[in-house]
Every structure is written in C-alpha cells, then in structure tokens.
N, C-alpha and C positions, 0 to 999 in steps of 0.2 A: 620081926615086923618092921622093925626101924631099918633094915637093911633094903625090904620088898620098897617103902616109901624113898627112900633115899634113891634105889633101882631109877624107879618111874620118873622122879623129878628130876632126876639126869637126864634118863631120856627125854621128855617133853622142854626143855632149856633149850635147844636149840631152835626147835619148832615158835618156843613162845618168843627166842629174843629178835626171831624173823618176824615178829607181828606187832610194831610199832606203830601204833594208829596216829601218832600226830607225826608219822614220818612217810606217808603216805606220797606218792606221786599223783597228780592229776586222774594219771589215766586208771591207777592203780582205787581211787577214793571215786572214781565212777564205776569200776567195777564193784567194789566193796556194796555202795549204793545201792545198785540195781541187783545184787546178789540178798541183800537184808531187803528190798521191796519184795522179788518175787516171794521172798518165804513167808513176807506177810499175808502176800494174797491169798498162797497158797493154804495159809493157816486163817480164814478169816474169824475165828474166834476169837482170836489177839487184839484184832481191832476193835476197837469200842465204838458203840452206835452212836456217839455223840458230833456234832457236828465239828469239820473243820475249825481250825483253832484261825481265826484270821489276826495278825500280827498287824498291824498300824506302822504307817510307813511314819518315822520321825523328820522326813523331813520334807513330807508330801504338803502342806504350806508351805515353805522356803518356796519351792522346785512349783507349784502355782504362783506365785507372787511373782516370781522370776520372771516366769511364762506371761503374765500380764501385763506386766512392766515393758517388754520385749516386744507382746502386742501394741501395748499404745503408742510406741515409737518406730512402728513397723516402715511406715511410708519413708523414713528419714532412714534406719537402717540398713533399707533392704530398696534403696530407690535403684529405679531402672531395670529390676529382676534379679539385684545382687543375691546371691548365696548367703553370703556373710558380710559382717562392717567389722574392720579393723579401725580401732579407735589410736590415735598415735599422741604423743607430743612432739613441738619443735625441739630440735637439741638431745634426742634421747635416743643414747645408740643401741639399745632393745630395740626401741621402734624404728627405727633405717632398717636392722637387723631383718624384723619382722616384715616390715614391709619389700625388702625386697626379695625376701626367699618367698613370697607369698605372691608376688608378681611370677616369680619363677616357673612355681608349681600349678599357680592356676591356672595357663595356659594349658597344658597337660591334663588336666581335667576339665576344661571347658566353661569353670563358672567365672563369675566375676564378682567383685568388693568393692565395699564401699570403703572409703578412707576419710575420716573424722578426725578435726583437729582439733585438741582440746584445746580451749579459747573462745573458739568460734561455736563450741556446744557444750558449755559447761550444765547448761539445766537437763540437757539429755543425760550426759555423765553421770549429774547426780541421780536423777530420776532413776538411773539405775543401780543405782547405788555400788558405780563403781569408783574404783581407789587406787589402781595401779596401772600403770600402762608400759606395754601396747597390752589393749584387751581385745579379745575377739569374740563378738556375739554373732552367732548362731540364731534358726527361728525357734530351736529349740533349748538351746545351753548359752549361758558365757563363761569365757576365761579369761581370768588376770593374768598379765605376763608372757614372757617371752613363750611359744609354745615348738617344741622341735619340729621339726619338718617332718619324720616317719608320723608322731601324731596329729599334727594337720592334716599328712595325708589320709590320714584313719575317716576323719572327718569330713573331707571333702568327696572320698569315695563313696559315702555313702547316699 
C-alpha cells in the first residue's frame, strides 16, 4: 500500500510544484479568475443567496476631503482652463526640474498649467494641506514631489 501511495505522490509532484498560486503572472491570475467564476455560475448552489458583501473604501474621506479642498480653490488652480497647477518653490531644483519637463510635454499634449509660487499662496498651500514641493494638483488627484515624465504623461493623456 505504501508503495501504491508513494507511486501517486511522485506522480502528482510535478503537476503540484507547477501550481504556485502566489507565483502567478498577470495574465496567468486572470485566467485562474474567470476559470473559478465560470464554475461558480455554472454550479449556482455554491453560491449563497446572501447579499454582496460590500467592503468600505478606507480611504473614501481622505480622497472626498481632497476633492473639496481642490474644489474650493478651483478658480486659482485651474485659472484660464489649466489642466493642472504645479505649485513650485524659488531655489528648489525639483521644482526648475518639474517645471521645465512639464513645459516640455505639455505642448504635445495641448493642455496648460498653472505655476504657483509658494510665498505668494501660502493659505492655498496650506488649505491643501500640502508639504513638499513641486506638487502637482490635478481636478481630481494631488501629488507631492518630483513626478517622472512617463507618469505625468499617464496623466495628462488622460
């Protein structure tokens, strides 16, 4: 008996060390996915008549408060039809950084920015409760800090 068991778990070793679920690729844990949905549907007795389980975003106040904050300083942000305000300091070579690959690319995408000197709008700053610079607010998002060009570009494409 112990030889038939030993048999089998040879055989299936290879099979099983091919099935590393936290080694998964992308395309591989979308497959998986939609391979464990269909066999749900397919079986609906599995599923329980209990309603969706809805999960609370933790940080759906942050990302509101953000968002209002953003609004009440819309007109000064986003004066003249800007896209986006880059907030900068004098002297800060992030911010030369930022702002000049940001002149670069906006072109190429056709929007425009507003450019904020912190000094001249410290209550905006705070109001926003931002802290580092260059930051760059969005009508929807901000960010602290230097941001790469591939992901500005993310964000201006869109």
């Amino acid at each position: 008996m112990r030889l038939i068991w030993a048999a089998a778990l040879t055989a299936a070793l290879p099979a099983w060390a091919e099935t590393d679920f936290t080694r998964l690729s992308e395309a591989e844990r979308a497959i998986f996915h939609a391979e464990i949905r269909a066999a749900l549907l397919d079986v609906p007795q599995l599923l329980p008549d209990a309603p969706p389980v809805v999960i609370a975003d933790p940080y759906a106040e942050a990302v509101e408060s953000d968002l209002a904050r953003i609004a009440a300083h819309r007109d000064v942000l986003f004066a003249g039809g800007a896209k986006l305000a880059l907030i900068v300091a004098e002297g800060c070579p992030d911010c030369r950084r930022a702002e000049t690959e940001l002149y670069d690319i906006s072109e190429s995408y056709g929007v425009t920015f507003t450019r904020l000197v912190i000094g001249e709008h410290d209550n905006l700053l705070r109001d926003l409760g931002l802290e580092q610079v260059p930051a760059y607010v969005f009508e929807d998002r901000m960010f602290q800090g230097w941001m790469p060009v591939p992901v500005l570009e993310r964000y201006l494409a869109e």
